[in-house]
Backbone bond lengths (Angstrom), bond angles and torsions (degrees), N, CA, C in turn:
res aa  C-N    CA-C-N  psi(-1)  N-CA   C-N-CA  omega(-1)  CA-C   N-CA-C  phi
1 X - - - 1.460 - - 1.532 110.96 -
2 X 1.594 101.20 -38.38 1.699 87.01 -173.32 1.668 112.08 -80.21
3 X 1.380 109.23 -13.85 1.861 108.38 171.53 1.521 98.24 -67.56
4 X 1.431 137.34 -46.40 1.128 133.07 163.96 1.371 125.80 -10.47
5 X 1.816 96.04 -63.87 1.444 121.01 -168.81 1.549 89.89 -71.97
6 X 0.857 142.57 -80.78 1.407 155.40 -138.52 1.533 95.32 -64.84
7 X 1.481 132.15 -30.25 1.428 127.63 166.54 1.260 113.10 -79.03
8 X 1.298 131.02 -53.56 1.375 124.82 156.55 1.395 136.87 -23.40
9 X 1.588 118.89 -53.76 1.512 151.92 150.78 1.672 102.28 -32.19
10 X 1.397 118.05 -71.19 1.951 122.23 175.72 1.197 86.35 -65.09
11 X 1.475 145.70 -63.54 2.085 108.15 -137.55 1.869 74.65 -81.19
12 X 1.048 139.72 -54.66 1.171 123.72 -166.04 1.566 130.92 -27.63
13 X 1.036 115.09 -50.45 1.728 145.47 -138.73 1.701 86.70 -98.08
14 X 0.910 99.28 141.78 1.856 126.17 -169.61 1.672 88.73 -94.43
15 X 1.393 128.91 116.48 1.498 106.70 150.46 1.421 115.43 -99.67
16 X 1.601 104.19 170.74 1.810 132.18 -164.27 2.089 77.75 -67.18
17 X 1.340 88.44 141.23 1.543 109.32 167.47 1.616 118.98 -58.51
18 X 1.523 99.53 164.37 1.623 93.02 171.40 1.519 99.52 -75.19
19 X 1.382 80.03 -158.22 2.357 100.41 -173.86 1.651 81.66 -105.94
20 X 1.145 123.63 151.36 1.460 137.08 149.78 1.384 100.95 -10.94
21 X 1.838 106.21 -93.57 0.895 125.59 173.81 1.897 132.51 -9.25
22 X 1.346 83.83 -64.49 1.928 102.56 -169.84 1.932 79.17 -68.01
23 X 1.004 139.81 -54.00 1.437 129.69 -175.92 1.042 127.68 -28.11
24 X 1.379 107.57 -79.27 1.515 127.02 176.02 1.324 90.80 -54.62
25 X 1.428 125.49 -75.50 1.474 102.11 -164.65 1.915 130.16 -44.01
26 X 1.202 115.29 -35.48 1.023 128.48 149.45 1.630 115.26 -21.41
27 X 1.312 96.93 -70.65 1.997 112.12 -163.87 1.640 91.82 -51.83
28 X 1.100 100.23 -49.42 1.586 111.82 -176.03 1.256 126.10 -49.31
29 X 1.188 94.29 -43.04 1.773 104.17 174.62 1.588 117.04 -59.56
30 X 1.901 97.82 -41.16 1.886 96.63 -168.09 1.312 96.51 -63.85
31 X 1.617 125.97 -36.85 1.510 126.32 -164.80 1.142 118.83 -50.54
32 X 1.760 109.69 -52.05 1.549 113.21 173.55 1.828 103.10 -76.98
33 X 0.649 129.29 4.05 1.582 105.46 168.35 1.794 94.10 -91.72
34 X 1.340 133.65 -21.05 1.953 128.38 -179.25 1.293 85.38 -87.08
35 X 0.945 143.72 -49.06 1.899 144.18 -159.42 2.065 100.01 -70.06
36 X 1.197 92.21 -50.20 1.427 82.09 -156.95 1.345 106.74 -89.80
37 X 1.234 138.05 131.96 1.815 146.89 -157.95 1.095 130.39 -71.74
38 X 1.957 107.22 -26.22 1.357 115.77 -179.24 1.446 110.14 -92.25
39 X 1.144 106.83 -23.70 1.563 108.27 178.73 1.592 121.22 -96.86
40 X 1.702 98.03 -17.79 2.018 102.24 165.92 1.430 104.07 -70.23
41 X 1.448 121.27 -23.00 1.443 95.64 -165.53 1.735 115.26 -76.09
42 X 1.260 108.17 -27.01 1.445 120.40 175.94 1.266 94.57 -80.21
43 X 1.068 154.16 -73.93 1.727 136.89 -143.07 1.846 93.67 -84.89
44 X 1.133 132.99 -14.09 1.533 132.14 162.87 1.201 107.73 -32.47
45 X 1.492 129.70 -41.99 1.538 136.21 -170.49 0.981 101.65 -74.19
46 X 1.505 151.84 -49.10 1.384 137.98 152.74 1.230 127.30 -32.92
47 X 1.610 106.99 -21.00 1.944 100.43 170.57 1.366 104.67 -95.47
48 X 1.216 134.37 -12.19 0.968 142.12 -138.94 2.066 98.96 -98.74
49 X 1.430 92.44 -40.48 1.258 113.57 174.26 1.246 110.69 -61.27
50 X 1.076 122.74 -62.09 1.239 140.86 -174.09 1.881 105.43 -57.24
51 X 0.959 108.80 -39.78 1.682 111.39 177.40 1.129 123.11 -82.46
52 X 1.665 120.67 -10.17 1.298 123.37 177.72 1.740 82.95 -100.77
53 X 0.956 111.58 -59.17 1.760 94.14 178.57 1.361 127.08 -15.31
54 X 1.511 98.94 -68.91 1.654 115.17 178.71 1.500 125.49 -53.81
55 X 1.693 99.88 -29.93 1.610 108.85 160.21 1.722 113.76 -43.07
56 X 1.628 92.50 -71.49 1.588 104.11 -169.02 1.093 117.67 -64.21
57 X 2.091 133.37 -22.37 1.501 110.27 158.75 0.815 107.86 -65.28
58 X 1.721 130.92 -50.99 2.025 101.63 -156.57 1.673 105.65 -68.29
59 X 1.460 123.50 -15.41 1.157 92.20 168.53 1.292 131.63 -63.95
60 X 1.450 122.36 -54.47 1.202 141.81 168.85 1.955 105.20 -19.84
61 X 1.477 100.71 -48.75 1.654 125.61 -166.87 1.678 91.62 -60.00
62 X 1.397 101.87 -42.69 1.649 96.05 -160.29 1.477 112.99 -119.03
63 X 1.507 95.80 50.44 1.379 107.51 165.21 1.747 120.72 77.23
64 X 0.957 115.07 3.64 1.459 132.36 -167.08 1.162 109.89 -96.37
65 X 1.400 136.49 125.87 1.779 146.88 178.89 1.650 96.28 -80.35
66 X 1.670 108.04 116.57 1.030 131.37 145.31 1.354 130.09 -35.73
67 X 1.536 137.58 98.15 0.796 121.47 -172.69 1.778 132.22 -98.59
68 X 1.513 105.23 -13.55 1.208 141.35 172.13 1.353 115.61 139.96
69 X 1.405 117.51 -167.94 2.112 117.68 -177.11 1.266 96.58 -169.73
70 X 1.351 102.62 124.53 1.824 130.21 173.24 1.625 91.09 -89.51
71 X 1.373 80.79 160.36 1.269 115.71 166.00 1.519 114.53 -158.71
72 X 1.535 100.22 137.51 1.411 121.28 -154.98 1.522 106.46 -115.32
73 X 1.405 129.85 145.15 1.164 157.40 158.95 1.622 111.08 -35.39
74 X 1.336 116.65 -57.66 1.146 111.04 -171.16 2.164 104.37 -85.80
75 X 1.147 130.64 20.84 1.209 146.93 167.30 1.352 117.16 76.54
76 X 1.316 105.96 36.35 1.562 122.31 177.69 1.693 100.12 -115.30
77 X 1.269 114.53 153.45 1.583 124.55 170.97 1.402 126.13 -147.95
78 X 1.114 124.93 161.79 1.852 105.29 -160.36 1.972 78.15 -130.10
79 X 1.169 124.69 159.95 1.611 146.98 158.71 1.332 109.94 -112.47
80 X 1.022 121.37 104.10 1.528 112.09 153.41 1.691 163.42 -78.01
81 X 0.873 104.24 61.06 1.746 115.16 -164.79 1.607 114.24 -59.86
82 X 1.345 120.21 144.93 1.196 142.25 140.58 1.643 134.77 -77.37
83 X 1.484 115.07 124.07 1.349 117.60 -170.39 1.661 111.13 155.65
84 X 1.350 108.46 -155.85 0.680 144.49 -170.81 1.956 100.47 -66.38
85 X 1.721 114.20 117.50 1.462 91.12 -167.21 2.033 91.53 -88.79
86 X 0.834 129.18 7.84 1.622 125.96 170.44 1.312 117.30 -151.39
87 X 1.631 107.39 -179.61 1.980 91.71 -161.89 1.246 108.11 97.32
88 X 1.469 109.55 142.02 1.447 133.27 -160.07 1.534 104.87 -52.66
89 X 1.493 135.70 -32.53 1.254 144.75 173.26 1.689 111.39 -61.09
90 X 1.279 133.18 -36.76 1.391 136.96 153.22 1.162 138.56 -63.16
91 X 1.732 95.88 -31.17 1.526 92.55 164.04 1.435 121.89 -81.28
92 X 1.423 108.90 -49.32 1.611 112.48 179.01 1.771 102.17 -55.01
93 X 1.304 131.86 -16.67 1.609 127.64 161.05 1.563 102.98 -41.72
94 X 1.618 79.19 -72.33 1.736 98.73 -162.32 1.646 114.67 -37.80
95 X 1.363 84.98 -44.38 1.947 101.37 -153.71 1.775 96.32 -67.66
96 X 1.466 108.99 -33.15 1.314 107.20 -176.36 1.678 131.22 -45.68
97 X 1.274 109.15 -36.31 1.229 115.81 -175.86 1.571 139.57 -58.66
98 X 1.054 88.33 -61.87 1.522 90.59 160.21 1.708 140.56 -50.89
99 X 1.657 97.06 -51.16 1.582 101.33 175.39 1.990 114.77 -77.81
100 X 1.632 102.10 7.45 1.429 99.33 -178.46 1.487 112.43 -60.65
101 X 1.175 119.03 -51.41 1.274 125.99 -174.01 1.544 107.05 -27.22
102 X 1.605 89.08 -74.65 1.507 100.83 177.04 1.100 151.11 -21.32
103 X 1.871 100.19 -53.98 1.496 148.87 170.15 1.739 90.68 -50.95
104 X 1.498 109.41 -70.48 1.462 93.05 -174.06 1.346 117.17 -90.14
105 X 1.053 115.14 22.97 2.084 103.83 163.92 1.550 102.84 -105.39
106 X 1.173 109.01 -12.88 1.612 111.76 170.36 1.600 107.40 -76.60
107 X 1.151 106.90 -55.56 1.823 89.84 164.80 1.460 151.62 -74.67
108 X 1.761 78.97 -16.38 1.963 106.79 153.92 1.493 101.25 -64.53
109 X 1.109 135.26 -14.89 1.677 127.02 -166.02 1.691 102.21 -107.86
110 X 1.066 111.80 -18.17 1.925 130.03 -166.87 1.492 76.57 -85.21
111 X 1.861 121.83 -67.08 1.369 108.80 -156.69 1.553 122.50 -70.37
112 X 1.349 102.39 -17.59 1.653 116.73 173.53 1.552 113.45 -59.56
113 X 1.584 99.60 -51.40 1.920 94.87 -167.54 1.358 93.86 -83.24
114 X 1.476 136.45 6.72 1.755 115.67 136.06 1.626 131.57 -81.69
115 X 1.274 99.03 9.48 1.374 126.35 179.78 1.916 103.64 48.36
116 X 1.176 103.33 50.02 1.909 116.67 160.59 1.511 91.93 -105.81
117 X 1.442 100.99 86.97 1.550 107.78 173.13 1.979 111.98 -82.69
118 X 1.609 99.10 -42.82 1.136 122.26 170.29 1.748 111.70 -52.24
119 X 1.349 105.81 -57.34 1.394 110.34 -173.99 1.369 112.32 -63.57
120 X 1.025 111.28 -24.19 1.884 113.42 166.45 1.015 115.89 -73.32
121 X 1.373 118.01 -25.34 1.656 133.12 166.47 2.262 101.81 -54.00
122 X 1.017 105.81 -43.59 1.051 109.16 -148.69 1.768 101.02 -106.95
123 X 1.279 109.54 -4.39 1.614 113.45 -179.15 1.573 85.72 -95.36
124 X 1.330 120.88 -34.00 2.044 104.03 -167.58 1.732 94.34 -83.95
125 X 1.224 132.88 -23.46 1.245 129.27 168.01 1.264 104.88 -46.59
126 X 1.270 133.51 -79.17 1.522 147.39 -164.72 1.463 103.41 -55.18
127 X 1.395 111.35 -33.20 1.624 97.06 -172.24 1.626 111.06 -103.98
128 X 1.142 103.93 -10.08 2.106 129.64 158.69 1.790 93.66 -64.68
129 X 1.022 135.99 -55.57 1.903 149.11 152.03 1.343 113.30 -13.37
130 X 1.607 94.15 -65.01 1.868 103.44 -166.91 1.512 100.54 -84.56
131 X 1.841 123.59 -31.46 1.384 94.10 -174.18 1.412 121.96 -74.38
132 X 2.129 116.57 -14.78 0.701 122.95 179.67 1.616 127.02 -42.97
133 X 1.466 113.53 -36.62 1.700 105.25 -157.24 1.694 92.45 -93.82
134 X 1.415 113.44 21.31 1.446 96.90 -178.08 1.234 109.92 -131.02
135 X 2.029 122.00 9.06 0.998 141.61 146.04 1.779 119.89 -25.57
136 X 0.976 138.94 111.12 1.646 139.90 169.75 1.148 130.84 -102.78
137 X 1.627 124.76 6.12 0.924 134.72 176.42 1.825 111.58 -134.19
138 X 1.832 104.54 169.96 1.779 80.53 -175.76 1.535 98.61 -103.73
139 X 1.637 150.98 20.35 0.293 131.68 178.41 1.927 105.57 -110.71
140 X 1.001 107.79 1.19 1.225 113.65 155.09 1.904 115.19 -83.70
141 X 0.822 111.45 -53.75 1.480 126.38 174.42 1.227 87.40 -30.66
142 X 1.435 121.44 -62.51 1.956 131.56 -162.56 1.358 93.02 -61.55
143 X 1.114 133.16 -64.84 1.483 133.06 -141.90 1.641 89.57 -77.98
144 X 0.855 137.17 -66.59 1.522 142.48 -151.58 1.945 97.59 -68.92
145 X 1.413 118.58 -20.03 1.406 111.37 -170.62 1.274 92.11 -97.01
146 X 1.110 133.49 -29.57 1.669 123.14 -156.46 1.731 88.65 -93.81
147 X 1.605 123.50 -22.47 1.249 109.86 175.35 1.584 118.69 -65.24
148 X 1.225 121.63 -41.74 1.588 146.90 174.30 1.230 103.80 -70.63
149 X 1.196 127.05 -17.82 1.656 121.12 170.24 1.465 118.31 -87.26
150 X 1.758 115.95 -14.75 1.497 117.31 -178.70 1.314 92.20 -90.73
151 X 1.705 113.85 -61.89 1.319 118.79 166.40 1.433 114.22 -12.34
152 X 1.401 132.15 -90.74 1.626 135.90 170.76 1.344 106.20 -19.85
153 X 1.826 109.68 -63.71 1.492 99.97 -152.75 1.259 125.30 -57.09
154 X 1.784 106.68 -42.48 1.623 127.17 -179.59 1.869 101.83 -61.89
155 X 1.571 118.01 -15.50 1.606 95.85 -168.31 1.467 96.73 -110.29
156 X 1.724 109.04 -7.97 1.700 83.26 163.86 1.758 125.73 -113.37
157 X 1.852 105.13 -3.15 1.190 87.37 -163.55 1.756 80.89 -127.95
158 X 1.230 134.25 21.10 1.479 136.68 162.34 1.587 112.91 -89.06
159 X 1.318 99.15 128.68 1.352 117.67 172.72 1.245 113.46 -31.34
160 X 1.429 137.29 177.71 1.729 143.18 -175.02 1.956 111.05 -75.45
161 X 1.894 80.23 -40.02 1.412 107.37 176.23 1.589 126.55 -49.19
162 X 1.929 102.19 -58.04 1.466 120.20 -173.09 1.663 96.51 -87.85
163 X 1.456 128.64 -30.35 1.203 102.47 156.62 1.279 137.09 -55.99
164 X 1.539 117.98 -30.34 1.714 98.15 -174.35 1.973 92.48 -96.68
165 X 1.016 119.15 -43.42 1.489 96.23 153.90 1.147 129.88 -8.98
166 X 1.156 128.73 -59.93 1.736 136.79 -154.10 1.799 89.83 -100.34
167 X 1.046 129.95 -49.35 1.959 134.39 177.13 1.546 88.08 -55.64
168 X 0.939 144.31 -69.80 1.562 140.29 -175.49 1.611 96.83 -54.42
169 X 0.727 120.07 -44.72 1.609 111.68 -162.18 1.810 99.06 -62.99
170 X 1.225 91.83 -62.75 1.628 104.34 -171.87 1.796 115.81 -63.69
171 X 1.602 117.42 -19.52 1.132 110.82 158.48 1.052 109.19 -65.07
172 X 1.292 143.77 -84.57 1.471 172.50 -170.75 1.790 98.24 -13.89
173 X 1.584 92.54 -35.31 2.163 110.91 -154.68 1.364 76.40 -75.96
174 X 1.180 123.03 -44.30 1.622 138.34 -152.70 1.676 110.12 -40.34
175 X 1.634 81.98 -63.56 1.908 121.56 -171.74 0.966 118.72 -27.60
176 X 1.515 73.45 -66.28 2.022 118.31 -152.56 2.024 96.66 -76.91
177 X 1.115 100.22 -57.75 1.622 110.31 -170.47 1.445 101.17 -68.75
178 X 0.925 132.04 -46.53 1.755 127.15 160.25 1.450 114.36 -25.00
179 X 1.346 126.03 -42.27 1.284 125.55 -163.23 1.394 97.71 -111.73
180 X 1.333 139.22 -31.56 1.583 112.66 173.46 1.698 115.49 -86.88
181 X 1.381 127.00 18.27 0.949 147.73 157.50 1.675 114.50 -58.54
182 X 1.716 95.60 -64.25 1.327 108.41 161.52 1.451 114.66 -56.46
183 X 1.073 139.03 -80.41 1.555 145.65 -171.07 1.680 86.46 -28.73
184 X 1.191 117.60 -51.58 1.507 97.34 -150.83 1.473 107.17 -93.13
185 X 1.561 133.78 -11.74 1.148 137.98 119.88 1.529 106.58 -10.31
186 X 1.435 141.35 -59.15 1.364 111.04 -147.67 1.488 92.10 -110.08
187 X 1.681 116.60 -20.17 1.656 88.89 163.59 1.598 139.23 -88.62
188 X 1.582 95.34 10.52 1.477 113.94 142.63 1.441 132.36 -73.08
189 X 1.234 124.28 -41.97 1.365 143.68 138.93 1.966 113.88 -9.98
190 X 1.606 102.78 -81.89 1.060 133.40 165.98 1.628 119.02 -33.50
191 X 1.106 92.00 -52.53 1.736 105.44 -179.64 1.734 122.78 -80.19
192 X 1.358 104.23 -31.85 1.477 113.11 171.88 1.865 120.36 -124.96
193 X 1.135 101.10 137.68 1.547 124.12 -161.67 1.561 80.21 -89.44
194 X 1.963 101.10 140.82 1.628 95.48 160.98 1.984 114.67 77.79
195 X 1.455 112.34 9.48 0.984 120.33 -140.36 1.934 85.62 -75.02
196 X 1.539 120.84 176.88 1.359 107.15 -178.75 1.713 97.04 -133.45
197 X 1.210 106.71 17.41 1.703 111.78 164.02 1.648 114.79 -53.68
198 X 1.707 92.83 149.68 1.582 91.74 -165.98 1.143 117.29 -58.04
199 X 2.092 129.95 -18.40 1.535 135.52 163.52 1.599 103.96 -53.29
200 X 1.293 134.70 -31.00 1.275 124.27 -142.69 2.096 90.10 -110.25
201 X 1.299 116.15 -45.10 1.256 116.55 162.97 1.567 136.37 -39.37
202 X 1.640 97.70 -37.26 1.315 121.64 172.35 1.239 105.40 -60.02
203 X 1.835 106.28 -67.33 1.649 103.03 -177.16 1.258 132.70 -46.21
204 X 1.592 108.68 -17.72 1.507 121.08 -168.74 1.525 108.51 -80.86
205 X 1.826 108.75 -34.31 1.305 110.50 178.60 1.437 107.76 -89.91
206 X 0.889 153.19 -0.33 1.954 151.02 -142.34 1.649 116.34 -147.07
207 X 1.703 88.65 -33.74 1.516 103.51 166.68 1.470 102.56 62.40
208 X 1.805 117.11 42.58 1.033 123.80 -167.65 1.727 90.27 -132.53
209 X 1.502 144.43 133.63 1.311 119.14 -160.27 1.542 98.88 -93.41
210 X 1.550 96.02 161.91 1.650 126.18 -176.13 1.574 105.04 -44.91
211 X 1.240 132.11 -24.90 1.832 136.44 -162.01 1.901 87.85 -96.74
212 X 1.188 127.44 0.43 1.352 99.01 176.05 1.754 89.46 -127.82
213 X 0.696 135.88 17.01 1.048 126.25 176.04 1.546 109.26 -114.54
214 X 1.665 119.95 -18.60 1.050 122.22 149.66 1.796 132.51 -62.41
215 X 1.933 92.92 -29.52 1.299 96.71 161.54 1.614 123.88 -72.52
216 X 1.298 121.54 -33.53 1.035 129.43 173.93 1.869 130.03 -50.21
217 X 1.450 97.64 -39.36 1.673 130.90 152.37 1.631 103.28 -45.10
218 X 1.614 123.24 -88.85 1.226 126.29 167.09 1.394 134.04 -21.47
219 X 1.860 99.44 -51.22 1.203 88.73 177.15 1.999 134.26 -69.49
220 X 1.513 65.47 -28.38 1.855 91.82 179.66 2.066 108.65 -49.51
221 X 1.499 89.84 -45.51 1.327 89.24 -174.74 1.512 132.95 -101.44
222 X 1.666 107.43 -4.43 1.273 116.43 147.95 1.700 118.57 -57.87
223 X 1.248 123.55 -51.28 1.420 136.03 158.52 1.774 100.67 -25.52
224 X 1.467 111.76 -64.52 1.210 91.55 -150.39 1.475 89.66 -86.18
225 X 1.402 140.99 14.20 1.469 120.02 168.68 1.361 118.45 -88.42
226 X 1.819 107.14 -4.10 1.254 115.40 -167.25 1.513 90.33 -100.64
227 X 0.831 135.28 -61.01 1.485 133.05 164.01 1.524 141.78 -24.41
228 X 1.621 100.99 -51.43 1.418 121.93 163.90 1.531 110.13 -71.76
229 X 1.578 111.81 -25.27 1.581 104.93 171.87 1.198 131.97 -95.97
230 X 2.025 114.62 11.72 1.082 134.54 159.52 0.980 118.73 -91.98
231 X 1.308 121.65 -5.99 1.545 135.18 -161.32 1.416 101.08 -91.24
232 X 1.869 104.35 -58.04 1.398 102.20 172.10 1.214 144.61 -95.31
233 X 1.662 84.81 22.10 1.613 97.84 176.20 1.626 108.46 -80.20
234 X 1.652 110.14 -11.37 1.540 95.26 176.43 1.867 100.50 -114.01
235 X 1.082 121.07 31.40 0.981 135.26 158.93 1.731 117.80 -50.12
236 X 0.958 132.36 122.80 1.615 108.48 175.86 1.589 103.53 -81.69
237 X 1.115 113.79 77.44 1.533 122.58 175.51 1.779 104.44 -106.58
């Protein structure tokens, strides 16, 4: 009961803002980890997670049997649903993926300018939890535990400081990596004929082509960088 209390007490508890400074520098940091190639390809699996996630709620949302979700080494992941193979329930699957990222660094940015830096610590734990038991492979199992294991460590045994540090960091990763996800979606697109990306799946069901539905992705997540960066503009950061 009293670890109870004592978790309750952190997601509860408002912490003191960053400095200007440590902020921006912060924002800066997630950018060059999406900008720079050797280091997107490893933290990519954190978006990667996050996009097969977003698959399997709206399915779940729209009536669709979960079937499990890999995750792969080279930073690709497949979801598997049961149902209906077309119809408004497949597309909102499909469509989900991409703008997830977004979806949740925009509410990583809502929970920041209430300054529950911690408690954001502790909402991607719980939902790092739920995607866990629906993991089907072990190298997803790996990737998703060792993510929830930094996650944990920084929100229970990191200073007030390196916690909201690291909640800024990982929103920011959120944003930013949401959208070159897309970009690189379409020069994959571009490069292969027949392609079976979730833009190109769409087109197959909607009969609407793969280049606007990639815009549709973009737009979704430019929105939420403009949003999440109004959010923490009244942040006391």
């Amino acid at each position: 009961m009293d670890v109870l209390l004592d978790i309750w007490q952190r997601v509860s508890t408002p912490h003191a803002a960053l400095e200007p400074f440590t902020a921006w520098l912060t924002v800066a940091a997630a950018a060059a980890i999406v900008l720079f190639t050797p280091v997107w390809r490893v933290a990519r699996h954190a978006i990667t997670i996050v996009h097969e996630g977003g698959h399997g709620v709206v399915a779940v949302l729209c009536g669709r049997r979960l079937g499990g979700i890999r995750l792969h080494s080279d930073t690709s992941g497949l979801t598997v649903s049961r149902g209906r193979p077309s119809g408004p329930g497949m597309i909102f699957t499909l469509l989900a993926g991409y703008p997830a990222a977004a979806l949740l660094g925009l509410g990583s940015a809502w929970l920041l300018s209430r300054g529950y830096d911690v408690g954001l610590l502790w909402v991607l734990l719980a939902l790092l939890a739920l995607l866990l038991v629906q993991i089907r492979n072990w190298f997803g199992l790996w990737s998703v535990a060792v993510t929830g294991t930094v996650v944990f460590a920084v929100s229970w045994f990191g200073s007030p400081q390196v916690q909201g540090i690291f909640a800024l960091l990982i929103t920011a990763f959120l944003l930013l990596g949401a959208l070159r996800t897309s970009f690189e979606l379409q020069q994959s697109r571009s490069r292969r004929a027949g392609s079976t990306s979730d833009a190109d799946q769409l087109a197959r069901l909607t009969h609407i082509p793969g280049i606007f539905w990639v815009a549709v992705f973009l737009g979704m997540q430019f929105a939420c960088v403009a949003f999440g960066a109004i959010l923490l503009r009244f942040t006391p950061v």
